[in-house]
C-alpha positions in Angstrom: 47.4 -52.4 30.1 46.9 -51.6 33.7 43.1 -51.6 33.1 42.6 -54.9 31.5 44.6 -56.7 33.8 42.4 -55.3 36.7 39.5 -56.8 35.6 40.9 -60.2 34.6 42.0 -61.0 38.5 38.4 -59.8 39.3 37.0 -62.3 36.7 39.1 -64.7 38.4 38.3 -64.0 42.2 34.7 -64.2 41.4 35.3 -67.5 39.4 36.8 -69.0 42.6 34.5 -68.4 44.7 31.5 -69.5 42.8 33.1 -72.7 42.4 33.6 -73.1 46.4 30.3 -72.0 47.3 29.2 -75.1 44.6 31.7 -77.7 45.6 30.2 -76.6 49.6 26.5 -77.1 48.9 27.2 -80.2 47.2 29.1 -81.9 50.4 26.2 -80.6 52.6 23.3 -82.5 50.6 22.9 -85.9 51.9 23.8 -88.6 49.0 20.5 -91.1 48.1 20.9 -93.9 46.2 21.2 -93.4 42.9 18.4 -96.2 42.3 14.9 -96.0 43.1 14.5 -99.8 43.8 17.1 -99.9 46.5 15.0 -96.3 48.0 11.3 -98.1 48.1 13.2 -101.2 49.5 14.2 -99.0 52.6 10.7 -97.3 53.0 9.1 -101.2 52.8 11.9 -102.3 55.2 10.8 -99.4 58.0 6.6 -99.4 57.7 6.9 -103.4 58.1 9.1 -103.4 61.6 7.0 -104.9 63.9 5.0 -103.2 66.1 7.0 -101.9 68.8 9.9 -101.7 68.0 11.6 -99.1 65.4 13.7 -99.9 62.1 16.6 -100.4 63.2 14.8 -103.6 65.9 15.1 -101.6 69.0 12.3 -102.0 70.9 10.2 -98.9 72.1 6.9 -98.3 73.9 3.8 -98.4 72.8 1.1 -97.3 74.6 -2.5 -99.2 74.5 -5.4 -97.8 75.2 -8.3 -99.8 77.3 -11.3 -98.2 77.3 -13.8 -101.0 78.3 -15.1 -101.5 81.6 -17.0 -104.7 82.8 -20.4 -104.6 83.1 -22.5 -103.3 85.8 -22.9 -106.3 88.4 -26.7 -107.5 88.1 -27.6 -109.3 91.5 -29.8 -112.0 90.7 -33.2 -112.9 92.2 -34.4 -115.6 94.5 -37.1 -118.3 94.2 -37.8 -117.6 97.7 -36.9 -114.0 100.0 -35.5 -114.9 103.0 -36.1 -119.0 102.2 -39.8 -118.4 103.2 -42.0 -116.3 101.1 -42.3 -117.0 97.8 -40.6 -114.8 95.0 -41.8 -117.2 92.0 -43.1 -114.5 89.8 -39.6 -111.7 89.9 -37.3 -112.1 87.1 -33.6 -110.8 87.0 -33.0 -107.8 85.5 -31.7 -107.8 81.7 -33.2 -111.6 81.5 -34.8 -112.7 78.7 -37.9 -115.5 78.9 -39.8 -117.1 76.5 -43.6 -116.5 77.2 -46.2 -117.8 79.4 -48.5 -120.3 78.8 -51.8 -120.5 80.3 -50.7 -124.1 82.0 -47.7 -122.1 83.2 -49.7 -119.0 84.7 -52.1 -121.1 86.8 -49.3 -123.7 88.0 -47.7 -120.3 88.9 -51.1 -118.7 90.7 -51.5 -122.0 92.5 -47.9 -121.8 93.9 -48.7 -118.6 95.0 -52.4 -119.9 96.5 -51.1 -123.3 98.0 -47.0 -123.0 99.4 -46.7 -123.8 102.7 -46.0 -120.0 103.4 -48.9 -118.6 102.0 -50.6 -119.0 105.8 -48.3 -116.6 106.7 -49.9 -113.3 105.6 -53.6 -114.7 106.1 -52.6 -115.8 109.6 -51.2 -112.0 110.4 -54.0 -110.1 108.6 -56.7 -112.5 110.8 -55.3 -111.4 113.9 -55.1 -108.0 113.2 -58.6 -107.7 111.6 -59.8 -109.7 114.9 -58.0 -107.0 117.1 -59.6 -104.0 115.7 -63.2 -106.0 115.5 -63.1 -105.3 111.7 -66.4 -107.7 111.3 -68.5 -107.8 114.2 -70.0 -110.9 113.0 -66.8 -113.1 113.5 -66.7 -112.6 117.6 -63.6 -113.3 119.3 -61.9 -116.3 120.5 -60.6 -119.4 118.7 -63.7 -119.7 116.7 -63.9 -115.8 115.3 -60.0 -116.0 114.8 -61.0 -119.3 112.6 -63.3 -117.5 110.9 -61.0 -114.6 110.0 -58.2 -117.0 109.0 -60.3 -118.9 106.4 -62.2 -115.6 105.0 -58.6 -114.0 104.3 -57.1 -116.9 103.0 -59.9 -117.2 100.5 -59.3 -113.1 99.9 -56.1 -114.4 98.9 -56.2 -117.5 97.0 -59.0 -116.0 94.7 -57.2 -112.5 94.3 -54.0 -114.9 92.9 -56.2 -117.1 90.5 -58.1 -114.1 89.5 -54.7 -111.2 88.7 -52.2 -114.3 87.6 -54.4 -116.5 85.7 -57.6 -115.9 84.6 -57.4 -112.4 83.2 -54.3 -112.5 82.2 -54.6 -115.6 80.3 -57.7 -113.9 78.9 -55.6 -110.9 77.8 -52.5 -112.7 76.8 -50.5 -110.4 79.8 -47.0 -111.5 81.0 -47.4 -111.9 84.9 -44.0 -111.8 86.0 -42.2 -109.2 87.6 -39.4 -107.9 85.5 -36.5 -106.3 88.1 -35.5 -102.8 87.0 -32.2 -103.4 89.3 -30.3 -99.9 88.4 -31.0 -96.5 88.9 -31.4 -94.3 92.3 -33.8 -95.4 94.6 -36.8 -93.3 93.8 -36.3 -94.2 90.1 -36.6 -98.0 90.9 -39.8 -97.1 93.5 -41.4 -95.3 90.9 -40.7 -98.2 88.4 -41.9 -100.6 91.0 -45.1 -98.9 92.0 -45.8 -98.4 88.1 -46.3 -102.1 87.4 -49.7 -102.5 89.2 -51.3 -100.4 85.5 -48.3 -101.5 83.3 -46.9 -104.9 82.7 -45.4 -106.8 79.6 -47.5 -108.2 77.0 -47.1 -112.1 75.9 -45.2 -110.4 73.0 -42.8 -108.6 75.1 -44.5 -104.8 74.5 -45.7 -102.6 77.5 -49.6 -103.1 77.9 -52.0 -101.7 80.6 -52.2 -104.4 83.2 -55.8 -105.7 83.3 -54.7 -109.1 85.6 -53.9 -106.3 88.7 -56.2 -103.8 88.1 -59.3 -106.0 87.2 -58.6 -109.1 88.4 -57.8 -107.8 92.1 -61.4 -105.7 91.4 -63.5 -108.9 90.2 -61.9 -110.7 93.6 -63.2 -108.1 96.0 -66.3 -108.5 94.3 -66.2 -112.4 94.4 -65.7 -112.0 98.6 -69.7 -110.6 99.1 -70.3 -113.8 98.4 -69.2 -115.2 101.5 -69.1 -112.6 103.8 -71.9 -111.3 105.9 -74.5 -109.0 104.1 -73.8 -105.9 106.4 -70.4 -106.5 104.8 -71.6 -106.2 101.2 -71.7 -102.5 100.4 -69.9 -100.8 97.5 -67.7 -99.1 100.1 -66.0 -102.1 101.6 -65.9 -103.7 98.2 -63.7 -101.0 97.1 -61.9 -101.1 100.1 -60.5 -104.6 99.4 -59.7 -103.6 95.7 -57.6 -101.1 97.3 -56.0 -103.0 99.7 -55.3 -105.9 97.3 -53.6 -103.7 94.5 -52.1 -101.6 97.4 -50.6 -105.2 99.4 -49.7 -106.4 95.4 -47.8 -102.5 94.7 -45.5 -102.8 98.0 -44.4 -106.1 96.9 -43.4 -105.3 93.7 -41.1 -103.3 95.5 -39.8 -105.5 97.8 -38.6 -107.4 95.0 -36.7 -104.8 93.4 -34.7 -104.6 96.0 -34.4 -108.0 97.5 -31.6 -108.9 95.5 -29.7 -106.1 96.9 -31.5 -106.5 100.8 -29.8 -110.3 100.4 -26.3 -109.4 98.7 -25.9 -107.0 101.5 -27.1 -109.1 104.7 -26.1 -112.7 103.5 -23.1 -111.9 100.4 -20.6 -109.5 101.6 -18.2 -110.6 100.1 -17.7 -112.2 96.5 
């Protein structure tokens, strides 16, 4: 029958190319072994190539990243500025120290009192007090400047006994000067200028600082004992104090910056 044979060779054409399409899709697959050892043996064999280089040992780049940076350079201070004037009491900035004794503080205050350049300041201040006639008493001349010289130098030696041993040791203060050493120039100014009311504790904390504030008061008070009585009012007593905090605040700022006033003039290069 016409009919029946119609739909046979249909039945067949669509056989034929079911099969084809199958037999195509299975070429196109890619073949994996047929064991799963030998499959986790090649993902063990690619995550343990060394690192860079790939699977099959051909080396390729690998990019580090280095993120740390030295450390800012902290200039370390002096013993002495200039190799004259003493700087015995400024510590480096980020340095630790073990605390004071009292032994230590008044070796230190006598360094202070008794180096061969601690004329220097008394000798200048003499001469200028002289000039302007600042005690009448004193006259002029050899003897007046003598008398100027030794009345400041005992300003001075008392004010150092008095603000870096005998209160402090009395309050348990830490007398050194601890640099700042970073920061814009105002910020280390201000620092600086802040130590005359706030200083270290023995144990390291921030505490008000009784050694400047009364010591440098108790040794313009100790002065009216050898001065002239017209000299011996309240106002010239609190004059000195002034003075002596003001003389002890601007050098507290020198030494924040000597160590970078000496690495520029005398270490230009490394």
């Amino acid at each position: 029958m016409p009919g029946t044979s119609s739909v046979y060779l249909v039945c067949l054409v669509l056989f034929s190319s079911s099969y084809s399409v199958a037999q195509l899709q299975q070429t196109s697959q890619p073949s994996l072994p047929d064991s799963p050892d030998v499959f986790i043996t090649l993902l063990s064999d690619m995550h343990s190539a060394p690192k860079g280089y790939s699977s099959s040992n051909e080396p390729v780049a690998v990019q580090q990243n280095n993120t740390s940076s030295p450390a800012d350079e902290q200039i370390p201070q002096t013993k002495r500025i200039l190799g004259i004037i003493p700087n015995f009491r400024a510590v480096s900035a980020n340095q630790v120290l073990p605390p004071q004794s009292a032994k230590e503080k008044f070796i230190t205050a006598s360094e202070d009192s008794f180096d061969y350049s601690a004329l220097l300041l008394p000798a200048a201040l003499a001469g200028y007090s002289m000039a302007t006639k600042a005690t009448p008493e004193f006259h002029q001349g050899a003897a007046g400047y003598g008398r100027y010289f030794w009345h400041t130098y005992a300003d001075q030696s008392i004010e150092n006994y008095a603000v870096e041993f005998i209160v402090p040791a009395l309050t348990h203060e830490d007398i050194r000067y601890y640099t700042l050493g970073k920061g814009g120039f105002f910020k280390r100014t201000g620092y600086a200028f802040s130590r005359v009311v706030i200083t270290r504790s023995d144990a390291g904390t921030a505490t008000f600082n009784s050694g400047e504030v009364i010591g440098a008061g108790a040794a313009a008070g100790i002065s009216n004992l050898y001065y002239p009585a017209s000299e011996r009012t309240f106002g010239n007593t609190a004059q000195k104090w002034g003075i002596n905090v003001g003389v002890d605040a601007a050098t507290f700022v020198f030494k924040e910056f000597w160590p970078d006033i000496n690495h520029a003039l005398f270490r230009t290069k490394d």
